[in-house]
N, C-alpha and C positions, 0 to 999 in steps of 0.2 A: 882182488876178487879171483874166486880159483875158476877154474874153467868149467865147474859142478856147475856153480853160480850162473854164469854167462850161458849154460846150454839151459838151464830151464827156462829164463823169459823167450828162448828161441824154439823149444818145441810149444810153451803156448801160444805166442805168434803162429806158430804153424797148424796148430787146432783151431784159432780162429779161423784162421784161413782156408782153413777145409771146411768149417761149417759155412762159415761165408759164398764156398763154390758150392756147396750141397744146397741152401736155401735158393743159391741162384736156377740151379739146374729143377729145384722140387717150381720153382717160380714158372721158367719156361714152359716145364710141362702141362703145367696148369692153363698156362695162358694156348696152349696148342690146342690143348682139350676142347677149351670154352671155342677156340676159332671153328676147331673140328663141327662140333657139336650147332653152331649156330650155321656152319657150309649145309651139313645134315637138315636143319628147320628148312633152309631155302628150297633141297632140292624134296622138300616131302611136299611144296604146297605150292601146286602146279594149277594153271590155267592155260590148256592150251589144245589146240586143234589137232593135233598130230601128235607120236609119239618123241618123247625128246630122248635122244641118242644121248650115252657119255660124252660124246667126242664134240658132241653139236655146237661147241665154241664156236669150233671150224666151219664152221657153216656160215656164222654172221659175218657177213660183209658191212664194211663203214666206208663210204665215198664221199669227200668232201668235193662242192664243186670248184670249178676251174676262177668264180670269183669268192672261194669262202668264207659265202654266206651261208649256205646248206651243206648241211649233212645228210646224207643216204642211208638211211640203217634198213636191213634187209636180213631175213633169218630169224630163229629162236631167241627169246628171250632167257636167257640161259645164266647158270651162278659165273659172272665172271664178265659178264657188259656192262652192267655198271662203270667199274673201272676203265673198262677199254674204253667204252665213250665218254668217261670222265677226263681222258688220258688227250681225246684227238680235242676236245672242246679246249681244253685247255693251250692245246698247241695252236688251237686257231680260234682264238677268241671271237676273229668277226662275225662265228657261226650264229645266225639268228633262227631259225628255222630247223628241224630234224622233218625231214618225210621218211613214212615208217609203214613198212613192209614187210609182218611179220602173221605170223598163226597163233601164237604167245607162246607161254612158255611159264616161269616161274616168277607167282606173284607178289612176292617181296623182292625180288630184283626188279619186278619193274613199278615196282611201289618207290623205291629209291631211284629210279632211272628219272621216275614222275618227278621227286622232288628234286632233282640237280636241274630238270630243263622249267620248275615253276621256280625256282630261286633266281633262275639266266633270265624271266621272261621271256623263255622263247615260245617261239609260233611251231604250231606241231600242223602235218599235211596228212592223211590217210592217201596212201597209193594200193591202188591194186585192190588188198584186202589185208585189212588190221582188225585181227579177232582176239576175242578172251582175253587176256592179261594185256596184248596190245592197247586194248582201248582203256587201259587203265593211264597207260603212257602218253595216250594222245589226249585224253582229258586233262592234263596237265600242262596245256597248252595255251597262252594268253591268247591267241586266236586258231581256232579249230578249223578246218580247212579238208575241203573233200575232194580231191583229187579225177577227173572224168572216169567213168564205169566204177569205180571205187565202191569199197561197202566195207562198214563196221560190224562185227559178229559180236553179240553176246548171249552166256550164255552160266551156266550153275560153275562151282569150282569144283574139286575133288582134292581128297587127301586121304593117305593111310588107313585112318580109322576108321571101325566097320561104324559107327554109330554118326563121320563124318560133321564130327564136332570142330575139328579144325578148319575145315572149311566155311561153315559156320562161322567161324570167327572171324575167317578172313573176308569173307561175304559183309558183316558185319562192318569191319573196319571202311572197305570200299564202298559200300551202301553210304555210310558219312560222308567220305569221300566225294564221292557222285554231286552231292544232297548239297555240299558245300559249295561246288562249282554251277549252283544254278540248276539242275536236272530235277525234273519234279518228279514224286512220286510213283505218277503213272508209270513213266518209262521204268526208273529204278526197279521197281516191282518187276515189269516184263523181263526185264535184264536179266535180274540175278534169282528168278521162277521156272527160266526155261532151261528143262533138262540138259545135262551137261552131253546125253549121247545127240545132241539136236541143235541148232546155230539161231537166233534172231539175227536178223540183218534188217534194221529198219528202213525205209525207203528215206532218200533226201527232203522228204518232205516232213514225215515223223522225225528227225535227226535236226532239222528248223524248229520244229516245233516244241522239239524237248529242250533247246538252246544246247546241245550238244556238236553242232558244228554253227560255226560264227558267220561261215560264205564257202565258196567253192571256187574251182579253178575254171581254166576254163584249157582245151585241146591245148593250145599256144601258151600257158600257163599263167593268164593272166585273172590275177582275183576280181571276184565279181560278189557283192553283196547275196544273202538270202531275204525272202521278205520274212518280214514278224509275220505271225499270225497267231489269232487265240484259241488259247487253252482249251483242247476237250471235257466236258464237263463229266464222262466217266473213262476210266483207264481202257483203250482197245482189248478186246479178246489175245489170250496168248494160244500160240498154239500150239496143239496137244504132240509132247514126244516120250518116248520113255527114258527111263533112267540109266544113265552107262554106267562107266567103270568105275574103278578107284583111284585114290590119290589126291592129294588136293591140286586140283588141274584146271586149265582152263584153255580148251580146247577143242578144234571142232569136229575132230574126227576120233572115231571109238578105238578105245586100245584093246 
């Protein structure tokens, strides 16, 4: 075989081998796009009290305690906790409980935050104040739990769109949500009606009554049951705020 012979099945080995690196590299791109692009949905459809900073990763603190059983999460709910608390849960399996101390932040990250702590079974605590996209995290909770002086804020989402159709959706999706964990209509309604420049915070009494929290804490932190009590036969009056900003957010302070 002359050596004509022997160079041509080697330059076409070598043109497979380049289209082979070309499909790989047109593959990655693609696949970067689609991450980009789906980083992009998270950070357009916000629920949150406060402005959310680029950097406000930095912000969330996670503190596992000294027997981990509890986690501390404190800060924004921001594109990129998910993982971080998917990361310490994982390293301490014994965690049963997350108390959560947050103003919210963005509502497909804590739509998925929701579903990693109802798949563990864990017990969710509101400390402090757990508003907007927060209480989407804490409904996700085999037992709901209110923390002393504590309050849950809800309140409309925002997004991009002038016509706030995106939020709409997302409102949507969490309205089931809510509806699926027991919450009646009544509350549902006040929840996701009240302007997003304006906060609900229902008293621990409405928060029993909607089965929204399961019992509460007590100073010394010891669980203490709530009573049942029955259903109002029309929804509470909401009260009057007007309309904030944009974005889809959920939040309780006006940007």
């Amino acid at each position: 075989m002359s050596r004509f012979e022997i160079a041509r099945p080697a330059r076409a080995w070598r043109a497979r081998q380049r289209e082979r690196l070309h499909l790989a590299i047109f593959l990655a791109a693609v696949l970067a796009a689609a991450l980009l692009a789906r980083a992009g949905l998270r950070n357009s459809v916000e629920a949150s009290e406060s402005v959310i900073e680029k950097d406000a990763i930095g912000k969330v603190t996670l503190i596992v305690s000294a027997d981990e059983a509890t986690l501390d999460f404190s800060g924004p709910i921001v594109f990129g906790v998910m993982r971080r608390v998917l990361a310490v849960l994982d390293a301490h399996p014994s965690i049963s409980t997350v108390r959560l101390t947050s103003a919210g932040g963005r509502v497909v990250e804590a739509r998925e935050l929701s579903q990693v702590i109802d798949e563990r079974g864990m017990s969710t605590v509101a400390v402090d104040n757990c508003a907007s996209a927060c209480t989407v995290v804490f409904m996700a909770g085999r037992d709901r739990l209110l923390a002393p002086t504590s309050t849950l804020g809800f309140h409309r989402y925002h997004s991009p769109d002038p016509a706030q159709e995106e939020a709409e959706a997302n409102m949507a999706v969490d309205r089931r949500y809510f509806s699926a964990r027991g919450i009646p209509d009544w509350f549902i309604d006040r929840a996701f009606t009240t302007p997003n420049s304006g906060m609900w915070r229902p008293s621990p009494d409405e928060l029993t009554l909607a089965n929204v929290i399961t019992g509460a804490l007590t100073v010394e932190g010891q669980r203490v049951a709530v009573a049942a009590r029955s259903a109002p036969e029309v929804r509470p009056e909401a009260t009057g705020h007007s309309e904030g900003a944009r974005s889809v957010n959920a939040s309780e302070q006006p940007r």
